[in-house]
VODRENFI-357026 format. One line per field, with one value per residue (C-alpha): residue number from 0; residue in one letter; x negated, y negated, z. Coordinates in nm, 4 decimals, decimal comma. Layout:
N
num <- NUM/...
residuo <- a/...
xx <- X/...
yy <- Y/...
zz <- Z/...
//
This chain:
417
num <- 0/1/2/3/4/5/6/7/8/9/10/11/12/13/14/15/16/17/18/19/20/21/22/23/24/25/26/27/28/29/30/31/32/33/34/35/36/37/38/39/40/41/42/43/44/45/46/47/48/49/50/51/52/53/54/55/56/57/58/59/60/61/62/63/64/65/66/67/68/69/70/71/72/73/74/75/76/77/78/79/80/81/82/83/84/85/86/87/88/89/90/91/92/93/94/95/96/97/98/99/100/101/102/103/104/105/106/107/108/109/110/111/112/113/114/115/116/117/118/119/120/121/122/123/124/125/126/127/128/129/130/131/132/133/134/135/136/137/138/139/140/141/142/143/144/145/146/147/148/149/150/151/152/153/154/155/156/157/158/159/160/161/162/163/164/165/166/167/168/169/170/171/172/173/174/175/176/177/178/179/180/181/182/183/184/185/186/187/188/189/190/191/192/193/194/195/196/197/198/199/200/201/202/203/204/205/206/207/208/209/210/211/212/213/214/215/216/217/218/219/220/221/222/223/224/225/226/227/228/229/230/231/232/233/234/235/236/237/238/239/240/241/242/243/244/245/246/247/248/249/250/251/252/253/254/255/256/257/258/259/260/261/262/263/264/265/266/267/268/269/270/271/272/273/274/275/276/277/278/279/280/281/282/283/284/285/286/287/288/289/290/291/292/293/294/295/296/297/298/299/300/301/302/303/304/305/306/307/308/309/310/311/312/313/314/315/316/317/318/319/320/321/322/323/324/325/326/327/328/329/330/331/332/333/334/335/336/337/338/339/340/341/342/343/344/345/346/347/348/349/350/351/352/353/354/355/356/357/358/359/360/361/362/363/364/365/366/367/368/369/370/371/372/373/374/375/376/377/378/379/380/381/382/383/384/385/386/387/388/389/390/391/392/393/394/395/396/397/398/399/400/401/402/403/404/405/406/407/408/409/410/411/412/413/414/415/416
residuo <- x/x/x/x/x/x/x/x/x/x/x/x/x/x/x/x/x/x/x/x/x/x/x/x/x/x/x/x/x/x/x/x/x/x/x/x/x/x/x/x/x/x/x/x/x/x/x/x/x/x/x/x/x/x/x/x/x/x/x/x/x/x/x/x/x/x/x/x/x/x/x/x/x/x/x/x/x/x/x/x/x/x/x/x/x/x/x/x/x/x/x/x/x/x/x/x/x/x/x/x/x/x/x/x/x/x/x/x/x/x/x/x/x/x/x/x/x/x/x/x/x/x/x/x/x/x/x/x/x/x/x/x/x/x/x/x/x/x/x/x/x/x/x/x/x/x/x/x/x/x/x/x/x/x/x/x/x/x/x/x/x/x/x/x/x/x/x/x/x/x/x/x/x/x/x/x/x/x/x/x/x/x/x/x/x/x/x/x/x/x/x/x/x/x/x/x/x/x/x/x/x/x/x/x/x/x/x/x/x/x/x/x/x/x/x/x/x/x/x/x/x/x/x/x/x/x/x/x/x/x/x/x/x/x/x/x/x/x/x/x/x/x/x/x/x/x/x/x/x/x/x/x/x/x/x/x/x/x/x/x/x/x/x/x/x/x/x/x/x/x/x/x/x/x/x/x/x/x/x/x/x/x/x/x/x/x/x/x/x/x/x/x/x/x/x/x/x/x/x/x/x/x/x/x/x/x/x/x/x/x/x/x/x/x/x/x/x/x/x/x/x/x/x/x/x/x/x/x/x/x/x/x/x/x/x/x/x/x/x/x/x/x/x/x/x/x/x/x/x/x/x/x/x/x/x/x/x/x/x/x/x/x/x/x/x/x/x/x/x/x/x/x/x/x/x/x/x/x/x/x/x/x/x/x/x/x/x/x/x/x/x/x/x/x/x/x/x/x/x/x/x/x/x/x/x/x/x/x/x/x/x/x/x/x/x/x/x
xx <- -1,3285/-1,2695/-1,3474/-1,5320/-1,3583/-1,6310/-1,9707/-2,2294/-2,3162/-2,5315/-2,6800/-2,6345/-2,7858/-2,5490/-2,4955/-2,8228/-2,9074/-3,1611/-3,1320/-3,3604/-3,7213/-3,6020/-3,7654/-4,0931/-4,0538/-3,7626/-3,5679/-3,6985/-3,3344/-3,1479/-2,9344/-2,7023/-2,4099/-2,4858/-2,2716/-2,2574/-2,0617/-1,9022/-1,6311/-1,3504/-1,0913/-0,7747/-0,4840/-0,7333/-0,9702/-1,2489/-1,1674/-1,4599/-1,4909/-1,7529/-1,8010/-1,9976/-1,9461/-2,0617/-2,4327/-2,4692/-2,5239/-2,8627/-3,1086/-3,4283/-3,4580/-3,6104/-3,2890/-3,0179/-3,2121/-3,2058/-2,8502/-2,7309/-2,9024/-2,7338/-2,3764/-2,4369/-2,5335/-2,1816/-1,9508/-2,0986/-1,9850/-1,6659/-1,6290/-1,7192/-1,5237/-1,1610/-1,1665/-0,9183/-1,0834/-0,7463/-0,4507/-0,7259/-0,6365/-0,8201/-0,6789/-0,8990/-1,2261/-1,2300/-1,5846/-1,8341/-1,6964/-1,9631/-1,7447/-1,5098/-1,4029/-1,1384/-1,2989/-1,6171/-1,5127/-1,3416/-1,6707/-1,8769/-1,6546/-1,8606/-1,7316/-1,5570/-1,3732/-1,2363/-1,1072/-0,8992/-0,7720/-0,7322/-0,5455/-0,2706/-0,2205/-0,1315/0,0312/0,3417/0,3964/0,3963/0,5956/0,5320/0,3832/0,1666/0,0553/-0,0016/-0,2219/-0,4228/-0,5395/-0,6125/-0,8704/-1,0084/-1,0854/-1,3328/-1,4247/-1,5449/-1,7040/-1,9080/-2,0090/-2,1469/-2,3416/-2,4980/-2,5585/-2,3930/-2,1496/-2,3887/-2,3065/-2,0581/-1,7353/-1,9715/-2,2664/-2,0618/-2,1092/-1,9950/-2,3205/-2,2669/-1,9063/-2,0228/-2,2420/-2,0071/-1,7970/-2,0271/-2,0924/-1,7486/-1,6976/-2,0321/-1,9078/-1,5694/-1,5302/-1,2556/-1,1057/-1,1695/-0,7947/-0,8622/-1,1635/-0,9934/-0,6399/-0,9819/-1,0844/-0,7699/-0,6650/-0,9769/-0,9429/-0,5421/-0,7637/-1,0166/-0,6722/-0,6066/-0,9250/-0,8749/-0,5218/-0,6670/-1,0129/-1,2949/-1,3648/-1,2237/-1,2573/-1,2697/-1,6006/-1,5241/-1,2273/-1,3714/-1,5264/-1,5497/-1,2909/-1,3485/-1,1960/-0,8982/-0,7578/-0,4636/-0,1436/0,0272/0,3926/0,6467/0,7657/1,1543/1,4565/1,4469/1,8087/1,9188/1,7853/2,0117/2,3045/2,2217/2,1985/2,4998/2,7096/2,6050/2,6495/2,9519/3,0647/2,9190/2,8459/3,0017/2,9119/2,5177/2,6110/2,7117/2,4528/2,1716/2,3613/2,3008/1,9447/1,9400/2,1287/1,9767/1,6314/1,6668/1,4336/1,6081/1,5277/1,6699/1,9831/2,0183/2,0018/2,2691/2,5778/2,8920/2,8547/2,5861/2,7933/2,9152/3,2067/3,3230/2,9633/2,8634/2,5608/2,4339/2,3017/1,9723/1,8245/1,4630/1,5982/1,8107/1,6246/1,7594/1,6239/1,4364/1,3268/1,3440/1,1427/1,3029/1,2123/1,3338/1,5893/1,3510/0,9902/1,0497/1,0066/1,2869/1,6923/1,7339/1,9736/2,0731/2,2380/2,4670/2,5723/2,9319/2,8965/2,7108/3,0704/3,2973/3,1435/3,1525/3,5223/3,5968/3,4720/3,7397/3,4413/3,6960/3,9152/3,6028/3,4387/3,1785/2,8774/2,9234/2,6896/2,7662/2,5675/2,6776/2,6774/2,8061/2,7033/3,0321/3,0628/2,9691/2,8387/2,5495/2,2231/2,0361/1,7255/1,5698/1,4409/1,7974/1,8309/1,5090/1,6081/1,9271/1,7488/1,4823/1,7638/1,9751/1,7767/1,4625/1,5136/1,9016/1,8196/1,4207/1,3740/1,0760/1,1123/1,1437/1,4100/1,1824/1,1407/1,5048/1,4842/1,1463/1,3865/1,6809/1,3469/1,2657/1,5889/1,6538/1,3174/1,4874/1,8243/1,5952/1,6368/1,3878/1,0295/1,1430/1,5024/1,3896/1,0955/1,3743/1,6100/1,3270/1,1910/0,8453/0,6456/0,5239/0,6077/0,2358/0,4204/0,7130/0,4934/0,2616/0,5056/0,6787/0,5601/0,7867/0,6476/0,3051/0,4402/0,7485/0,4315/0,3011/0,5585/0,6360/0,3007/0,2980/0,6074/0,5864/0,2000/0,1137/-0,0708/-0,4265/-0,3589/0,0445/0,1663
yy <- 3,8419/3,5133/3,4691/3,1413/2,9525/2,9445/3,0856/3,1742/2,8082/2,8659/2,7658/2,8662/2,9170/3,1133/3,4281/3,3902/3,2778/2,9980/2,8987/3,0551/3,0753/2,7755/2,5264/2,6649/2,8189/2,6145/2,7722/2,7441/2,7311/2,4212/2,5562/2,7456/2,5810/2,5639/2,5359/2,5367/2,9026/2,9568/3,1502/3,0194/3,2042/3,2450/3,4290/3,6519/3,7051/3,5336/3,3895/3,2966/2,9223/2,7208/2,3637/2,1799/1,8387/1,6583/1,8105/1,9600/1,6289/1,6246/1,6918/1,7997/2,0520/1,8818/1,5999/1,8809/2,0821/1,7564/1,7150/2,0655/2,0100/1,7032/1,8826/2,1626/1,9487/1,7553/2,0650/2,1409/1,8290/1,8161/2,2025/2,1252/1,8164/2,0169/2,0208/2,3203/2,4044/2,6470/2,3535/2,0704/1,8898/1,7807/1,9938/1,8159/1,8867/2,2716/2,3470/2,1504/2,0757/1,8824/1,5914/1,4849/1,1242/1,2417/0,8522/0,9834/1,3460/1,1076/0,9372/1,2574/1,3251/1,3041/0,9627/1,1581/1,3862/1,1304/0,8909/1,1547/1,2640/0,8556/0,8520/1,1541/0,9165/0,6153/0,7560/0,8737/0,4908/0,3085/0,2961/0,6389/0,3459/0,1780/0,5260/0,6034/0,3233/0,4022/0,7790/0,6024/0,3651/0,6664/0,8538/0,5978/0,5258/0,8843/0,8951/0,6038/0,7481/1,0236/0,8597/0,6772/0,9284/0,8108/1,1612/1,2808/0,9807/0,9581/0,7743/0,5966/0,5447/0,3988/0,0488/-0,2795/-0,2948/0,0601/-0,0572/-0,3714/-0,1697/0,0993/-0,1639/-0,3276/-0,0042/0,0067/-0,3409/-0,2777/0,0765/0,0268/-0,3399/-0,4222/-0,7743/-1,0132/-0,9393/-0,5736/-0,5397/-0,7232/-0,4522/-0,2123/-0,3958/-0,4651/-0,0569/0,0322/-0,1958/-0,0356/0,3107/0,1591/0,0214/0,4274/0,4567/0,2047/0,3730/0,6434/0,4645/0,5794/0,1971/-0,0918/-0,3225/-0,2083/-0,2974/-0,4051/-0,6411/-0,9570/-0,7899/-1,0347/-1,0610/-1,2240/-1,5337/-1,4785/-1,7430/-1,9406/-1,7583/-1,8659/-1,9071/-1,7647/-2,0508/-2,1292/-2,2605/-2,5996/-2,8124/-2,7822/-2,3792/-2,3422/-2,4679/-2,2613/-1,9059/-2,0037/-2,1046/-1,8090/-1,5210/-1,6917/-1,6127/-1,3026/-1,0922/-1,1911/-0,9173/-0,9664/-1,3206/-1,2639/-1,0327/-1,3396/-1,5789/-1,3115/-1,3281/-1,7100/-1,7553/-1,4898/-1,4820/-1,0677/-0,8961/-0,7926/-0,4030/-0,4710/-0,6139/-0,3069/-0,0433/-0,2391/-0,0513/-0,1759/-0,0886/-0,3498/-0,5658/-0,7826/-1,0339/-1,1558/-1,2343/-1,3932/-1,1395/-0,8378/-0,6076/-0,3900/-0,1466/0,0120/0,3477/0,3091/0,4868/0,4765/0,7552/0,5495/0,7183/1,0531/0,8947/0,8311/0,4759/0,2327/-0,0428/-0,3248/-0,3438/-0,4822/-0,2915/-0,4631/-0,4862/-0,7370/-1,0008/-1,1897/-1,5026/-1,5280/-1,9117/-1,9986/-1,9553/-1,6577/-1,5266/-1,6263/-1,3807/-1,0926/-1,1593/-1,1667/-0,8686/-0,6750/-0,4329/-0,3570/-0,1349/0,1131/0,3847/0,2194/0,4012/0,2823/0,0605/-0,2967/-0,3356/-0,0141/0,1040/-0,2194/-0,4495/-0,3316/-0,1215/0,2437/0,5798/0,5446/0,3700/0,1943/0,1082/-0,2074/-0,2141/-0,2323/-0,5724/-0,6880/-0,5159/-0,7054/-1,0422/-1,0066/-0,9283/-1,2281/-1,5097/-1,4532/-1,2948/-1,5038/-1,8009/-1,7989/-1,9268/-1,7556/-1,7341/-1,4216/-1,2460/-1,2955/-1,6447/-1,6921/-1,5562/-1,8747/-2,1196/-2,0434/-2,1411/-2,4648/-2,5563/-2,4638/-2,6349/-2,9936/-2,9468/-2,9487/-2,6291/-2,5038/-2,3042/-2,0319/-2,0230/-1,9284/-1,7153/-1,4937/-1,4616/-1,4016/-1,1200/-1,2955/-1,1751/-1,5078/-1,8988/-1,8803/-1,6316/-1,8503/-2,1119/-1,9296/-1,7964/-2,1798/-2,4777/-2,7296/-2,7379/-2,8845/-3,1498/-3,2517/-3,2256/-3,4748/-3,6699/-3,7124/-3,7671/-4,0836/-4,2286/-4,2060/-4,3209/-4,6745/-4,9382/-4,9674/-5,2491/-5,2339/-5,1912
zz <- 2,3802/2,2587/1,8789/1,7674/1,5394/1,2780/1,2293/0,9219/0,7940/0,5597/0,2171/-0,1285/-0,4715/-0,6938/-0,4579/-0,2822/0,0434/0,0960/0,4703/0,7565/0,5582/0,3520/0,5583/0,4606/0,1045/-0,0965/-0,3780/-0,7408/-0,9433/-1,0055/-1,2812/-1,0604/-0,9035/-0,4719/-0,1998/0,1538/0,2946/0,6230/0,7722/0,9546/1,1648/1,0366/1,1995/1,4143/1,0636/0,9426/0,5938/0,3841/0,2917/-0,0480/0,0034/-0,2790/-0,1222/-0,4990/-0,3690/-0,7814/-0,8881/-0,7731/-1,0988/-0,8672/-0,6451/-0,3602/-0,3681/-0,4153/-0,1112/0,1191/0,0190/0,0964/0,4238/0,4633/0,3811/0,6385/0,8868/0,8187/0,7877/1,1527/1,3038/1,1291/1,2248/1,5940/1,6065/1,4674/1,1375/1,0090/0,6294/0,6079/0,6617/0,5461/0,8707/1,2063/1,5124/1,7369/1,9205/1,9207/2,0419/2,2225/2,5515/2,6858/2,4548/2,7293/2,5304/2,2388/2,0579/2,0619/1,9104/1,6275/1,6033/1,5614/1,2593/0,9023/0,7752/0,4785/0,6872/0,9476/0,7176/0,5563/0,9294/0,9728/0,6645/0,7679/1,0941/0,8518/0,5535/0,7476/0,8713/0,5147/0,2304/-0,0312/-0,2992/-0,0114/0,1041/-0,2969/-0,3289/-0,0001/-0,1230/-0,4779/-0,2611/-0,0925/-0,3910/-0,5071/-0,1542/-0,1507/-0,4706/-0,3484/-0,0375/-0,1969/-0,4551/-0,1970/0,0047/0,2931/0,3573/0,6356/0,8015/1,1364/1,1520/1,4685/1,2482/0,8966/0,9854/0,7952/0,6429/0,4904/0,3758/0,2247/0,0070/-0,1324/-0,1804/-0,4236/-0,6110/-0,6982/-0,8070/-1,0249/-1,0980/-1,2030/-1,2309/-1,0242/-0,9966/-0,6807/-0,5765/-0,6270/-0,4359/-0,1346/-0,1874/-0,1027/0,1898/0,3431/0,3298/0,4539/0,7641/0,7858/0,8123/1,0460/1,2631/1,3066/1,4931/1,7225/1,8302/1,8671/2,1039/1,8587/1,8739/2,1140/1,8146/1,4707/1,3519/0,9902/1,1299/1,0397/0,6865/0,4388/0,1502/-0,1879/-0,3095/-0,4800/-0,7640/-0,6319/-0,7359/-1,0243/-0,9385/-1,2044/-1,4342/-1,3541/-1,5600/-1,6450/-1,5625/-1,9456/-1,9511/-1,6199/-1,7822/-2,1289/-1,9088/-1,7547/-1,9674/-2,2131/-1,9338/-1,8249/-2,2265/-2,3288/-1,9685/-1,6600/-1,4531/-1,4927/-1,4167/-1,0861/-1,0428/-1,1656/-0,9394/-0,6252/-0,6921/-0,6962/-0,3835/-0,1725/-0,2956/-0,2673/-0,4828/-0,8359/-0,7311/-0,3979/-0,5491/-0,7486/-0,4399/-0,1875/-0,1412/-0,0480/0,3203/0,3085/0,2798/0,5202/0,4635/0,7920/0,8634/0,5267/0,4724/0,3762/0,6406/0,5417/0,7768/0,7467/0,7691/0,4283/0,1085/-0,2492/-0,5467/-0,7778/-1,1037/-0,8938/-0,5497/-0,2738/-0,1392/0,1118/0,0153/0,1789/0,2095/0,5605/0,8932/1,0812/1,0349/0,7211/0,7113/0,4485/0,4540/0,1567/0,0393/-0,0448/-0,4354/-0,4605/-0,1564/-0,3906/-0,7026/-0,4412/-0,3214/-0,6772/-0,6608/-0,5002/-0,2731/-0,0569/-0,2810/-0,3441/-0,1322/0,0857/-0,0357/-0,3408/-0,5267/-0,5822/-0,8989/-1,1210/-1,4547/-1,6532/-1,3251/-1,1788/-0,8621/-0,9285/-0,7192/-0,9846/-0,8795/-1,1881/-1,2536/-1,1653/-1,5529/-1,6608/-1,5208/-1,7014/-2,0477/-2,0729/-1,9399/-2,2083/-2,4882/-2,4099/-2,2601/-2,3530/-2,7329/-2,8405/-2,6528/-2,6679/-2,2941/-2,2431/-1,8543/-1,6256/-1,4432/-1,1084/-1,1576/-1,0967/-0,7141/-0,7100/-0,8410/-0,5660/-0,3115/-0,4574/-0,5145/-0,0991/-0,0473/-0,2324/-0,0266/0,2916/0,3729/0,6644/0,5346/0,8030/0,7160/0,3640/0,4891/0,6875/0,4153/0,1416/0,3594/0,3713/0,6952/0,7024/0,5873/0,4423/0,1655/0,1313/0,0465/-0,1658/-0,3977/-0,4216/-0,6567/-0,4944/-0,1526/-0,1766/-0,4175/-0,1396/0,1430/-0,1132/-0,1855/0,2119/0,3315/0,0327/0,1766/0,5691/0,5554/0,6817/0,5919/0,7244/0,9300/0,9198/1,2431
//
C-alpha cells in the first residue's frame, strides 16, 4: 500500500492536543509555547515534525488560536503543494492531483514557503554576495509577513498591495534608507522573475512596483592636474610597482579588486587586452568569487601607456597562472587583498601628501578624461563593464557638463538661419 506522504496536522498547547473539539471549546493556557505537529515520511518512516511559524507572539488566546489555525491551514497547502520539511525544499506537487497546472501548484504555495523555493531557483544564478544580500531581504521580508499576518496567504493571493505594505513596516520598523528600500524592491521582483519562469504568473504582478526616489549619486572626487602630477611624480620616486598598478586602473577603468585577481593568462599582448571569462573565481578573504561581476566574456581594451608598464613587466618569463599584481605589486602565485591597494593609497597620498581623494576615484577620472578625448559613451561603457551607458554616465561628472557645453555651442539663434 502506498504510504501518504504526511498525515496528523494537528494543534498544540505544550504536549496537549487542541484540534477536533477546539472549534467549540478553545484552550484556556497561553503560557505554554504551541505549535503546529505533523508527521512526514521519511525513508519509508514517519518522522515527527513542530512548526511554531512566530504564532507565540500572540498575547491572547483567541489571536494565538486564529493564528495556529491560520499556520495549519498553511503547512497543508505547502505539504500538498511539495514541500519536503526533512531537506527544507519544494519537490513539487506531491498530492492533490486534481492540480494539473505545475503555476498554479506554485501559486497554492503559502507566500513564505514559495519565496524560499523561488529563492533556491535564483540563488544558484547570482553572485555568493548578491545571493547573500537576497536571503538578508527575506529575513525581514518574513518577519514582516508575519507581523502582519499575511503567512496564510498564497503566492496567488500576495498581491502588490500586500507588498507595498510590508514594505512600509520595514522602512517604519527598521528605518531603512530610500536606496535601501528600493535594493528590497528590486530583489523581491528578481524572486517574483522565478515565478514567471516557472508560469505561476504570465506577468509578474509587482513588475511595475513603485521604487522610491533615490538622491542623485555623488560621483567620487578625482585628482586635480597639479594632484596628478604630485601622485606621479611621488610613486614614480618612492613605489614604482603600485604605480603601474594606479596607472592600470586609470587606463582601463577595471575595478581596483578586479585588478588585483587577473592572472597572467589574462593577459593578452598581441591583442592589446585582457581577456576575463565569467567562469574565472579568485579566493577572497577565504570566499571564492568571480573575477568580474559581468555575465559575459570581458574584454578590456588596454591604451598604449598603461602596454608599455606591462611589457616592462617581463609576464612572459613567469608561469601563466600567476598573478600580475603580487606581493610587493610584482607578479606572484599569491592573490592579495583588494584592501592592500587602499592601505598603501591612504599611507602615501592621502596621509604624506594630504590629497584627500580615493583610490576609486582614479578608475572615474580615466572616464572623464576618455569622455574630453571624445571617446564614445559605449566604448567606455564596454570597457568599464557597465551593463548600460546610463551607468557610465551616472558614475561620470564630465558628461552632463560636455552635453552642456555642446548643446551652448551648436544652438542657433532664434531667427538665425
Amino acid at each position: 500500500m502506498l504510504l501518504p506522504k504526511f498525515k496528523d496536522l494537528e494543534i498544540y498547547f505544550g504536549c496537549k492536543r487542541i484540534v477536533g473539539k477546539a472549534d467549540v471549546r478553545q484552550p484556556k493556557n497561553i503560557k505554554k509555547e504551541w505549535f503546529v505537529k505533523y508527521q512526514y515520511l521519511v525513508n519509508g518512516k514517519y518522522v515527527r515534525y513542530r512548526v511554531k511559524g512566530g504564532l507565540n507572539r500572540f498575547k491572547t488566546i483567541e489571536s494565538r488560536f486564529a493564528e495556529a489555525r491560520n499556520l495549519m491551514e498553511g503547512m497543508l497547502y505547502a505539504l500538498n503543494t511539495g514541500f519536503n520539511p526533512s531537506g527544507n525544499t519544494f519537490d513539487g506537487p506531491i498530492i492533490n492531483p486534481s492540480v494539473n497546472d505545475p503555476g498554479e501548484a506554485i501559486r497554492m504555495m503559502p507566500i513564505m514557503e514559495g519565496l524560499k523555493w523561488a529563492y533556491e531557483k535564483h540563488a544558484p544564478e547570482v553572485e555568493p554576495k548578491t545571493a547573500m544580500d537576497y536571503r538578508s531581504v527575506l529575513k525581514y521580508i518574513y518577519l514582516t509577513i508575519e507581523k502582519l499576518k499575511y503567512n496564510h496567504l498564497t503566492v496567488g493571493e500576495f498581491r502588490k498591495a500586500h507588498l507595498r505594505l510590508v514594505m512600509g513596516e520595514i522602512q517604519k520598523d527598521r528605518g531603512i534608507s530610500d536606496n535601501r528600500y528600493n535594493t528590497f524592491v528590486e530583489n523581491m521582483k528578481g524572486i517574483y522573475k522565478v515565478f514567471v519562469k516557472y508560469d505561476a504568473f504570465d506577468v509578474s504582478p509587482i513588475a511595475n512596483f513603485e521604487r522610491k526616489t533615490e538622491p542623485e549619486p555623488q560621483s567620487f572626487e578625482t585628482l586635480t592636474p597639479d594632484e596628478k602630477k604630485k601622485v606621479h611624480e611621488y610613486f614614480t620616486r618612492e613605489n614604482p610597482n603600485f604605480l603601474t598598478y594606479f596607472l592600470l586602473v586609470y587606463h582601463t577603468a577595471l575595478r581596483p579588486k578586479e585588478l588585483v585577481g587577473l592572472q597572467i593568462y589574462n593577459y593578452y599582448e598581441t591583442e592589446e587586452c585582457f581577456k576575463i571569462s565569467p567562469t574565472e573565481s579568485v579566493i577572497i578573504y577565504g570566499k571564492r568569487e568571480s573575477k568580474t561581476k559581468t555575465k559575459l566574456t570581458r574584454y578590456v581594451p588596454i591604451p598604449p601607456e598603461a602596454m608599455e608598464l606591462l611589457k616592462a613587466m617581463n609576464l612572459s618569463k613567469y608561469p601563466k597562472d600567476y598573478f600580475i599584481f603580487s606581493t610587493e605589486f610584482t607578479p606572484g602565485e599569491l592573490n592579495i587583498p583588494r584592501k592592500r591597494a587602499t592601505e598603501i593609497w591612504k599611507k602615501h597620498v592621502i596621509d604624506t601628501l594630504k590629497i584627500d581623494k580615493k583610490l576609486y576615484g582614479v578608475k572615474h577620472l580615466g572616464i572623464d578624461d576618455k569622455i574630453d578625448n571624445d571617446t564614445s559613451i559605449d566604448a567606455i561603457r564596454q570597457q568599464a563593464g557597465h551593463t548600460t551607458k546610463q551607468m557610465t554616465e551616472r558614475y561620470s561628472k564630465n558628461i552632463k557638463l560636455k552635453n552642456q557645453k555642446e548643446i551652448n555651442k551648436k544652438s542657433k539663434g532664434f531667427l538665425e538661419e
